[in-house]
C-alpha positions in Angstrom: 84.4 -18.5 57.5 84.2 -21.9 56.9 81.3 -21.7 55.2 82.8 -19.6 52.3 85.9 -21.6 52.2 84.0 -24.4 50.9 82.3 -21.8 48.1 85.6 -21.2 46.9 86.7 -24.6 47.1 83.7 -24.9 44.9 84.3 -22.3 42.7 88.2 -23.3 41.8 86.9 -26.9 41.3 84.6 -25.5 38.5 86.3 -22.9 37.1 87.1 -24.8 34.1 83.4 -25.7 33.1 82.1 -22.3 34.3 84.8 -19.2 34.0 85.6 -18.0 30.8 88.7 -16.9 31.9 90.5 -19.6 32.9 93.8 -17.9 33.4 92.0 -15.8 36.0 91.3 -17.7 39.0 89.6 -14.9 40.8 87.0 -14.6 38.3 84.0 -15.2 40.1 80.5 -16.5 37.7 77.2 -15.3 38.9 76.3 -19.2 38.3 78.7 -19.8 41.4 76.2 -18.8 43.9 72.9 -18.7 42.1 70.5 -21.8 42.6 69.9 -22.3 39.1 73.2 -23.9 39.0 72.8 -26.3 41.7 73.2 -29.8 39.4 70.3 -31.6 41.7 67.7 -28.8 40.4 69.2 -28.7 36.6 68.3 -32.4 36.9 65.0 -31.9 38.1 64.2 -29.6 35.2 65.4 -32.0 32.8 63.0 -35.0 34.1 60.2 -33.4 32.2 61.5 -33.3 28.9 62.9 -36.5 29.1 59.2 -38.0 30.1 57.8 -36.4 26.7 60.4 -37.3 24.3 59.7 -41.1 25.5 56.0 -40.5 25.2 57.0 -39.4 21.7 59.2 -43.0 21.0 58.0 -45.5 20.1 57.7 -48.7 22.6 56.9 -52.1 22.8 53.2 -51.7 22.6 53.4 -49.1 19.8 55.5 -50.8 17.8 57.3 -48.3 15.5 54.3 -46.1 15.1 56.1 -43.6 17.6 54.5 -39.8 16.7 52.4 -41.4 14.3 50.3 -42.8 17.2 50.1 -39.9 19.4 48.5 -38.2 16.4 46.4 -40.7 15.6 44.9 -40.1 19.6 45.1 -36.5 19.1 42.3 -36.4 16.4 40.8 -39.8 17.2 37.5 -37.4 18.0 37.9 -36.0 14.6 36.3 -37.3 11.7 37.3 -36.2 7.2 34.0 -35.1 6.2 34.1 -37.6 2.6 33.1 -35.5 -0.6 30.1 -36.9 -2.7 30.7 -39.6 -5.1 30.4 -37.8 -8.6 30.5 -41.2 -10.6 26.8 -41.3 -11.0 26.4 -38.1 -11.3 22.6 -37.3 -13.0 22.1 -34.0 -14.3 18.7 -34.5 -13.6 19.3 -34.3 -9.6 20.8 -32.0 -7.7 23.4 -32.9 -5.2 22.7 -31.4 -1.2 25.3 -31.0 1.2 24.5 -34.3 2.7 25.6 -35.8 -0.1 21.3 -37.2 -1.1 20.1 -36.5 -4.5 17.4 -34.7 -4.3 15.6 -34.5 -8.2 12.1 -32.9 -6.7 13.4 -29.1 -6.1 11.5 -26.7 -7.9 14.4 -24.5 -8.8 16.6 -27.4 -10.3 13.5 -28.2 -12.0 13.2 -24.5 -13.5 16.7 -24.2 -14.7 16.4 -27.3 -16.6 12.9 -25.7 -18.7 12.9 -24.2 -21.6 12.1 -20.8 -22.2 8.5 -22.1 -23.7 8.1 -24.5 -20.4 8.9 -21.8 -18.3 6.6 -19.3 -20.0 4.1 -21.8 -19.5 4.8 -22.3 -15.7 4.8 -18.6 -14.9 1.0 -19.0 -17.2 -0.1 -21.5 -14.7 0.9 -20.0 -12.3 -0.1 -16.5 -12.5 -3.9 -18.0 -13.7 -3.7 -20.0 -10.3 -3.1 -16.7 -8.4 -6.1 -14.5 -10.2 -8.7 -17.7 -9.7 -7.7 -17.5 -6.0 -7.8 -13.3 -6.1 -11.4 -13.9 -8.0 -12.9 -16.5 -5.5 -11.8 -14.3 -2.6 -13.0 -11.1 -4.2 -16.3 -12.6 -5.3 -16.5 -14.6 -1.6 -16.3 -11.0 -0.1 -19.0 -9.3 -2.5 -21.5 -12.1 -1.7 -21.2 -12.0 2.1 -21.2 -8.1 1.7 -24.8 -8.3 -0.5 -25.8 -10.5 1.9 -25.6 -8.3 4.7 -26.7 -5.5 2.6 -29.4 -7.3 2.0 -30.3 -8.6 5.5 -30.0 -4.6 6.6 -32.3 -3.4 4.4 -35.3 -6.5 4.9 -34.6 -5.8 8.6 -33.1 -2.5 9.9 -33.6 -0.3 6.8 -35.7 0.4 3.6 -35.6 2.5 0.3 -38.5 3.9 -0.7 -39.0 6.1 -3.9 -39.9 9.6 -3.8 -43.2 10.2 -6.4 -45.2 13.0 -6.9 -44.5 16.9 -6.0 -46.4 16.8 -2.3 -43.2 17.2 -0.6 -41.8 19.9 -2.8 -39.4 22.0 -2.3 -38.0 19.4 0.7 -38.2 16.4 -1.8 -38.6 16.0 -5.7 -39.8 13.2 -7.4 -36.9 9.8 -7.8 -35.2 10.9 -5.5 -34.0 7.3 -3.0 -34.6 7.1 0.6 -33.6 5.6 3.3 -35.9 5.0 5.5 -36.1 2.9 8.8 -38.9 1.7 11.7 -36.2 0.9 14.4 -37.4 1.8 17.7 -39.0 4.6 16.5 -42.1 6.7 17.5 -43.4 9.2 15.4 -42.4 13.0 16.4 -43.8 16.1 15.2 -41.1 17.4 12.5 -39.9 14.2 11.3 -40.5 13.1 8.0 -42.4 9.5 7.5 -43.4 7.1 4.5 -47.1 5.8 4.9 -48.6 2.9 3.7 -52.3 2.3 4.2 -54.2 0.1 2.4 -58.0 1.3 3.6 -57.2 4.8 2.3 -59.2 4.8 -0.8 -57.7 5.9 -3.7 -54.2 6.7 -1.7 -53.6 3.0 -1.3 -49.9 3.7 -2.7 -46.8 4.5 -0.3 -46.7 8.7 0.3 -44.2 10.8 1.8 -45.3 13.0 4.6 -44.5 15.2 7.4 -45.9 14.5 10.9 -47.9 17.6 12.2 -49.0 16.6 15.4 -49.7 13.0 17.6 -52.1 11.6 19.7 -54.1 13.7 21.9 -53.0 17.4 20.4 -55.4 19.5 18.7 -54.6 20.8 15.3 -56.2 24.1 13.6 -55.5 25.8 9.9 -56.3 29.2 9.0 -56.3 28.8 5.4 -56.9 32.6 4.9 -53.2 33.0 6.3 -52.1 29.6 6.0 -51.1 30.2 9.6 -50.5 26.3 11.2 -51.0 25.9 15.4 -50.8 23.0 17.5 -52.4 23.5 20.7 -52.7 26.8 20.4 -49.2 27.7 19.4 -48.0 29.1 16.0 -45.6 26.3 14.1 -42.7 27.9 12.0 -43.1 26.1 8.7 -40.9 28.5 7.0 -37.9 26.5 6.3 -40.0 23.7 4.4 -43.4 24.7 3.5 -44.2 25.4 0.0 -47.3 27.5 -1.0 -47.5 29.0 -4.2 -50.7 30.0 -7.2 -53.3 29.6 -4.7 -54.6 28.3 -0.8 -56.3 25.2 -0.9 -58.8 24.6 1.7 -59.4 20.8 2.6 -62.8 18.5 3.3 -62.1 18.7 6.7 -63.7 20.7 10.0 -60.8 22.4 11.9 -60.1 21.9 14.8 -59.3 18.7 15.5 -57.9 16.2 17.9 -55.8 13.7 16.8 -56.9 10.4 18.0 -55.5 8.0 20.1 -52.3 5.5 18.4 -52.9 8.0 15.5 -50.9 11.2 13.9 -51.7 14.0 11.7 -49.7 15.0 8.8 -49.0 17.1 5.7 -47.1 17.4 2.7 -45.0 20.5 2.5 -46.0 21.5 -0.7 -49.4 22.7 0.7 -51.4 23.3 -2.9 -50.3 20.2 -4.2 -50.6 17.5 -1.7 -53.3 14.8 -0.6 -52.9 14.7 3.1 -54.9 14.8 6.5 -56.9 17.0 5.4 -57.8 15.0 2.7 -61.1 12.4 4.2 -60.2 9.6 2.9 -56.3 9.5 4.0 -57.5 11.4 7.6 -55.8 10.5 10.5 -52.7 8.0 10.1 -52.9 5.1 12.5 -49.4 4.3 13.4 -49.5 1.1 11.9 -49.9 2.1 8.9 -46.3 4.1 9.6 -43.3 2.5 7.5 -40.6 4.5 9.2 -39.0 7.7 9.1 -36.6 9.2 6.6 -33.3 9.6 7.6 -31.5 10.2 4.6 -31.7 10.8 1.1 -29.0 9.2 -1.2 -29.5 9.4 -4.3 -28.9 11.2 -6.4 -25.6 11.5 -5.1 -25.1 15.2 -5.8 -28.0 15.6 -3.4 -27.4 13.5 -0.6 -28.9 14.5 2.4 -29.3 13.8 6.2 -33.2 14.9 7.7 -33.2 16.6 11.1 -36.3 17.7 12.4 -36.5 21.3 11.8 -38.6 21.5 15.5 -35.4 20.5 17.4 -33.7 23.6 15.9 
């Protein structure tokens, strides 16, 4: 009880600040009894705003900058970027966004040409560009002669067909490729020879091995039927025997000799081969290589297998 007469007590003493009804003294404000009201809390809120409107006045230190220095602080980190000065300005440079003249830039340069000068650059430089293209092309063609070269003193040869021995196989200018490479003459394969000591046959020919060291070799030249130790050879994808059967200088049977093959040309009537004295037996050192390929012409280009392996 006593404790709400002194709210009313309260209330009647402010009823002329607070009630809008003054005439009506029991009027009661919602401010009456709400804390908000309380005048020690109104003042508390008020300390605040009071401390920043005198940071915002000025004072003895400030003299009577006032807002003017609290600005100043504010963007004291900040600093005007200053625009170039344009009072020497030199068509002849450019300006950069550092504000340095710069007169060395190739496009400044170019806009200042005339249309001759720049017909001139684009010239030079378009000549620069197809000496460097021409070096490099040329660089690339000698390193690629080089190794052609290299591959065919080393690993490979071409030899030139002449003559109709190795008719209907081979014809006469017709290039070969031929190569010694770990290779060991075989019965079927195709070979250029090359011996000196062979009388009038001293030139390179282009045979076909028959038969190696150690097997025995016998032509009946009344069938043209071809054996090699004792069995019956099947010439007839490559052997060529037309007009007549020519016999040869030399007894058959025979052995072939050690380090040593036998061979003919596959154009039987018209070919100077083993059976020929004075070419004989082919030492295998007298053996270029074998032909792998024939490439020119290009029409007729060709890879050899050995028609045995078939």
């Amino acid at each position: 009880m006593e404790k709400d007469e002194k709210l009313t007590a309260s209330s009647e003493n402010e009823s002329s600040d607070t009630n809008p009804t003054n005439d009506n003294p029991q009027y009661d404000s919602p401010c009456n009894s709400a804390p908000c009201c309380d005048s020690d809390y109104i003042q508390n809120l008020d300390e605040p705003i009071e401390a920043a409107k005198a940071d915002t006045e000025p004072s003895a230190d400030d003299g009577e900058l006032g807002v003017d220095t609290a600005r100043e602080e504010l963007f004291a980190g900040f600093e005007e970027t200053a625009l170039p000065d344009l009072s020497d300005y030199d068509e002849s440079k450019i300006i950069r966004a550092d504000g340095n003249y710069d007169d060395s830039d190739f496009y400044v340069q170019a806009e200042r040409m005339s249309t001759e000068d720049k017909m001139v650059s684009l010239f030079k430089k378009g000549a620069a560009v197809f000496a460097r293209s021409a070096f490099e092309f040329f660089e690339m063609l000698a390193l690629v002669t080089v190794v052609i070269v290299l591959c065919f003193s080393f690993i490979f040869r071409l030899n030139i067909v002449e003559g109709p021995s190795m008719e209907d196989t081979l014809h006469t200018g017709e290039y070969l490729i031929v190569s010694d490479l770990f290779y060991d003459p075989t019965p079927g394969d195709i070979i250029v020879v090359h011996d000196l000591t062979a009388g009038v046959y001293t030139d390179p020919i282009v045979k076909r091995v028959i038969a190696t060291e150690g097997q025995t070799v016998d032509i009946d030249f009344s069938s043209w039927t071809l054996t090699v130790d004792g069995k019956v050879i099947d010439e007839s994808s490559y052997r060529k025997i037309v007009d007549h059967l020519v016999t040869a200088n030399v007894s058959f049977p025979v052995t072939v000799p050690e380090n040593s093959v036998f061979v003919l040309g596959d154009n039987r009537n018209h070919s100077a081969d083993s059976r020929v004295a004075e070419i004989g037996m082919i030492d295998e050192r007298c053996v270029v290589g074998k032909v792998y390929a024939r490439i020119f012409p290009f029409n007729t280009f060709k890879v050899f297998k050995n028609p045995y392996n078939n």
